[in-house]
C-alpha positions as CSV (number, residue, x, y, z in Angstrom):
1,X,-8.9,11.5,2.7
2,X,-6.5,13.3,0.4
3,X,-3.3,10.7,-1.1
4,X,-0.1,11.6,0.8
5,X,2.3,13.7,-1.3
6,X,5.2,11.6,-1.9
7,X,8.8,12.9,-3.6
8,X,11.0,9.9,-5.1
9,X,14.4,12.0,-5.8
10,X,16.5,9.9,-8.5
11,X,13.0,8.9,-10.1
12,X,13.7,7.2,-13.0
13,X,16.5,4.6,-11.6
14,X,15.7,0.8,-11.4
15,X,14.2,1.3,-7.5
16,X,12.3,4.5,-8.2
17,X,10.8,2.6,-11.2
18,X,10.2,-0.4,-8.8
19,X,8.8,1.7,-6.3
20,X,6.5,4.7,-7.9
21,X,4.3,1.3,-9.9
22,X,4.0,-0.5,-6.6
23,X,2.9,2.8,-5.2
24,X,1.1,4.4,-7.2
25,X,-2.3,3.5,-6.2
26,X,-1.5,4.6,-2.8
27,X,0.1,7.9,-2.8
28,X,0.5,10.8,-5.0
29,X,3.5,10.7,-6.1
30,X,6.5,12.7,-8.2
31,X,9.8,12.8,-9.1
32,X,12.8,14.8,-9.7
33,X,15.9,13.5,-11.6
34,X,18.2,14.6,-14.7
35,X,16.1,12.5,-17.0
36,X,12.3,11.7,-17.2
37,X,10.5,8.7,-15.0
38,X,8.1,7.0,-17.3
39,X,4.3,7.4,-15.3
40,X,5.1,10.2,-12.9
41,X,5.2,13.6,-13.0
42,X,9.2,14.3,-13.0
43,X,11.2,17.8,-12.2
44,X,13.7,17.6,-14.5
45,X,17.4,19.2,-12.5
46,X,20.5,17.9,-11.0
47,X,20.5,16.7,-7.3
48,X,23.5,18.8,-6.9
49,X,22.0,22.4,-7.7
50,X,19.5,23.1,-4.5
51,X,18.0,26.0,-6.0
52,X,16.7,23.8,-9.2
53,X,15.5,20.7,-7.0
54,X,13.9,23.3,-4.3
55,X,10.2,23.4,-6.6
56,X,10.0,19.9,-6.4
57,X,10.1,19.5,-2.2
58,X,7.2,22.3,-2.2
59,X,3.8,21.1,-0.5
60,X,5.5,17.1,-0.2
61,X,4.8,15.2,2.7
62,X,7.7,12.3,2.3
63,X,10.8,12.6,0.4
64,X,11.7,9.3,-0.8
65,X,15.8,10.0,-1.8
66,X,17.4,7.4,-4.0
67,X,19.6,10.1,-5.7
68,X,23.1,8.5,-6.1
69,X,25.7,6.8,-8.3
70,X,24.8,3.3,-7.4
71,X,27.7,1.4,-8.2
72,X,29.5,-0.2,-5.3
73,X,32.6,0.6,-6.9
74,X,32.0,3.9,-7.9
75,X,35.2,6.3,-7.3
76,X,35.7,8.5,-4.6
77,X,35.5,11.2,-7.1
78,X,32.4,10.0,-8.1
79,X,30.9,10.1,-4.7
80,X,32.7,13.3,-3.6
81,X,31.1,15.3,-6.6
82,X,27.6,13.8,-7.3
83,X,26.5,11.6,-4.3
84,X,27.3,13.5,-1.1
85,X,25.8,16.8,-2.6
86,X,23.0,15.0,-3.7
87,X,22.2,13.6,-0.7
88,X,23.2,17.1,1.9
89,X,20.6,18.8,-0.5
90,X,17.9,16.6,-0.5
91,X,17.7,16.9,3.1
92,X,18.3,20.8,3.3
93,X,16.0,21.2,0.3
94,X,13.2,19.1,2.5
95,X,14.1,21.6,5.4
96,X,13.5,24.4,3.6
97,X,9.7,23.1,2.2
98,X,8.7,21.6,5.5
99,X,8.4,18.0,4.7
100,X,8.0,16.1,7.6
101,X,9.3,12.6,6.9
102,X,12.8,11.7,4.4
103,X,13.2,8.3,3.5
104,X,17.0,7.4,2.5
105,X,18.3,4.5,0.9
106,X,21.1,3.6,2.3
107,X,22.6,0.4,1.8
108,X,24.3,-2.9,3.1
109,X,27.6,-0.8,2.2
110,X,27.6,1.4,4.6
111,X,28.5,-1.8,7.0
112,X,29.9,-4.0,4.0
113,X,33.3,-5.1,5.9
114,X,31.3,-7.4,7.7
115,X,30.8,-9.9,5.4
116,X,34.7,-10.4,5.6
117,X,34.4,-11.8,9.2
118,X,33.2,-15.4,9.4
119,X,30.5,-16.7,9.5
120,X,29.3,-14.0,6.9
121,X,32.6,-14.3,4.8
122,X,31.6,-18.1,4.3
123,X,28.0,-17.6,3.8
124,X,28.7,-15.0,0.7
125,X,30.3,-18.0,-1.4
126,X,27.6,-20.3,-0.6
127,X,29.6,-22.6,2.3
128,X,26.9,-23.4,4.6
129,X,28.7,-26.8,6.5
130,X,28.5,-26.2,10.0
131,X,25.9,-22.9,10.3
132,X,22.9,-23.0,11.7
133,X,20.8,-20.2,10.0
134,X,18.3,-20.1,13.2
135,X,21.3,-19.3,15.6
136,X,23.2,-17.3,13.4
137,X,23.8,-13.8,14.9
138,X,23.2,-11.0,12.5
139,X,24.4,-8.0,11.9
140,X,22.0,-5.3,13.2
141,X,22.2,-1.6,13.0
142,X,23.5,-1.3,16.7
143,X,26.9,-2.4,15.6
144,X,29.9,0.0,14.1
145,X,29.4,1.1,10.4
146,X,32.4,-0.4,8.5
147,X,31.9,1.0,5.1
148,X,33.4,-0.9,2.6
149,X,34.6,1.5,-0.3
150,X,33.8,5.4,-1.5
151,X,30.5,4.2,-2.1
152,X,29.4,2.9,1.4
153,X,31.4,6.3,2.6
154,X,29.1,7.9,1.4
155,X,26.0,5.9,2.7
156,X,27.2,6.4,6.2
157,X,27.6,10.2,5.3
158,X,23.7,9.8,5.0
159,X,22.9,8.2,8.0
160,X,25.0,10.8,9.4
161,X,23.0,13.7,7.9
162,X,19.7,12.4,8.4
163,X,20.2,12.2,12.1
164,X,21.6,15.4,12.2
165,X,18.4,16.7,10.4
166,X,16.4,15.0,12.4
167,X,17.8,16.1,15.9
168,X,17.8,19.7,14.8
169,X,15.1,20.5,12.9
170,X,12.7,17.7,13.8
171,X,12.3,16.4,10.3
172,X,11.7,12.4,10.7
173,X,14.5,10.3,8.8
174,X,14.0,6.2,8.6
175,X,17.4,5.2,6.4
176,X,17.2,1.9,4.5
177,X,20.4,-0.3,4.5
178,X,19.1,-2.1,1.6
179,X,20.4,-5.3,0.4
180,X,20.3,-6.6,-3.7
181,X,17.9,-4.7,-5.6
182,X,18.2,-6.3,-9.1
183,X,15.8,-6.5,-12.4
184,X,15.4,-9.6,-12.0
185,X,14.1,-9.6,-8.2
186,X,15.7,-12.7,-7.5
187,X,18.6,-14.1,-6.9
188,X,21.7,-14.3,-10.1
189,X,24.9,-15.4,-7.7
190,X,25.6,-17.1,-4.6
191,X,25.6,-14.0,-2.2
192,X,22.3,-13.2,-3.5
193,X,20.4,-15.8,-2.0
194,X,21.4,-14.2,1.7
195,X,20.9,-10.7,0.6
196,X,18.1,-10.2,-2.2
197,X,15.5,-7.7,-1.7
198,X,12.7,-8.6,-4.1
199,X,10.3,-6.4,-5.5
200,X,7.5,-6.7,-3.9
201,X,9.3,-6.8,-0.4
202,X,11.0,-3.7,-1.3
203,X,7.6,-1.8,-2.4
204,X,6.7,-3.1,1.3
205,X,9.4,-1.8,3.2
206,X,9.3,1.8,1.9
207,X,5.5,2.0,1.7
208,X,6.5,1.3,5.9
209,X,9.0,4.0,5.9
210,X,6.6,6.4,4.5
211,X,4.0,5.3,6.5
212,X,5.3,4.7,9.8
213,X,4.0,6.9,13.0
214,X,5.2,10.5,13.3
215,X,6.8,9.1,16.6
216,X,9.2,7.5,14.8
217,X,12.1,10.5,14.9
218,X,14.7,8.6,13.9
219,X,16.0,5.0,12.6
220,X,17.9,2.8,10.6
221,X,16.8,-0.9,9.1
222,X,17.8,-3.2,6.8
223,X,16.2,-3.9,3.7
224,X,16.0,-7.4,2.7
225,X,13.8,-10.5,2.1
226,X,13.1,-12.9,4.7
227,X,16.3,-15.0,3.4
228,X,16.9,-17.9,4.8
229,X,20.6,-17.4,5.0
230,X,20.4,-13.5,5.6
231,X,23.1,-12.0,7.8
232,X,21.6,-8.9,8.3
233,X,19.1,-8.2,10.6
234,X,15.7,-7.8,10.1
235,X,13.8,-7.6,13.3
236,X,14.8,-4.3,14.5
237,X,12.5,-3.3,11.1
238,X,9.4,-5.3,12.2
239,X,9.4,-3.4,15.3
240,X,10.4,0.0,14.9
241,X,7.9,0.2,11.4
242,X,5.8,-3.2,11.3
243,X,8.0,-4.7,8.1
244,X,6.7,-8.5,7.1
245,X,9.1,-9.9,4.2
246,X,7.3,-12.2,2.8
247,X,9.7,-13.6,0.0
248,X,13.3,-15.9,0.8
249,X,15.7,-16.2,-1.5
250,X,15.6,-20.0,-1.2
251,X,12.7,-20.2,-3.2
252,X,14.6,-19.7,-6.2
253,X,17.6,-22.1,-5.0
């Protein structure tokens, strides 16, 4: 049986890196970006110019999209400009070539005001007296986005579009609140120990999204280890696409 074609948009950021060598073996896959991805084939064109991406969607069967300005502080300018156009076209530029599944990485952002609530404001500096971490209640996807910043705006501006997309034109969206993506793939402060996404868990969770049964339409998960202290929830993934964190950030404690 013939690889599945896969698209990684913003290819040669630290997740596409992370992603294309834990998936290479397993899919065929390619990139487009404004700069080169070492190991994959890469379309060379800016996010925000549909008619230069367009060549790349051609004959794909998943769009993986982690186009953006990453920075959580990044400017509303910044995120106004580059990563809402970026994102509107990946999904019109996958309507256009008849891909049948977009993968979107979202992120933690998009609900980041959260943490300022207790028991999540407490956990984020590392005061654990008087939680229980097996009776904690998480934040899942059900509850109201609360972006915290331009940059989580813009997140939610995803979500938003990839449902849109996938109501009207049938195109299957799975969005991916992820959590700390680092180089190290491990934890470096306090609040990383409740929401690191190591590597190899992160090569897991969108080798699910891609994978996942056409049935799925529709959803939204969060992407992080199985943390000890997590906040976010991570069961609504294990049943909507079968995700199985096997790393916790507590190993490294």
């Amino acid at each position: 049986m013939a690889k599945k074609k896969v698209l990684i948009t913003g290819s040669s950021g630290l997740i596409g890196g992370i992603v294309h060598r834990g998936l290479a073996d397993k899919y065929d896959i390619s990139g487009v970006d404004i700069r080169p991805a070492d190991g994959i084939t890469t379309r060379i064109a800016d996010m925000r110019d549909l008619d230069a991406i367009q060549p790349a969607f051609e004959g794909v069967d998943a769009v993986v999209d982690l186009a953006a300005i990453v920075q959580q502080d990044s400017t509303w300018d910044d995120v106004y400009t580059n990563n809402l156009p970026a994102t509107y076209n990946t999904f019109e530029a996958a309507r256009r070539a008849g891909v049948k599944r977009v993968v979107f990485a979202s992120s933690n952002h998009a609900a980041g005001m959260w943490e300022f609530d207790p028991p999540y404001k407490h956990i984020v500096v590392g005061e654990y007296e008087g939680l229980d971490s097996k009776t904690l209640r998480r934040v899942t996807v059900d509850m109201p986005v609360r972006p915290d910043g331009p940059y989580g705006i813009g997140k939610t501006f995803g979500e938003a579009t990839g449902r849109h997309y996938s109501d009207q034109y049938g195109i299957s969206v799975l969005c991916m609140r992820i959590g700390t993506v680092n180089p190290e793939g491990r934890p470096t402060t306090v609040r990383q120990f409740a929401t690191i996404l190591t590597h190899p868990d992160l090569v897991h969770l969108v080798d699910r999204c891609i994978s996942a049964p056409d049935s799925v339409r529709f959803g939204i998960v969060y992407g992080i280890s199985n943390n000890t202290w997590r906040f976010w929830d991570i069961e609504g993934a294990r049943k909507l696409i079968g995700y199985e964190p096997q790393d916790d950030g507590e190993q490294w404690r």
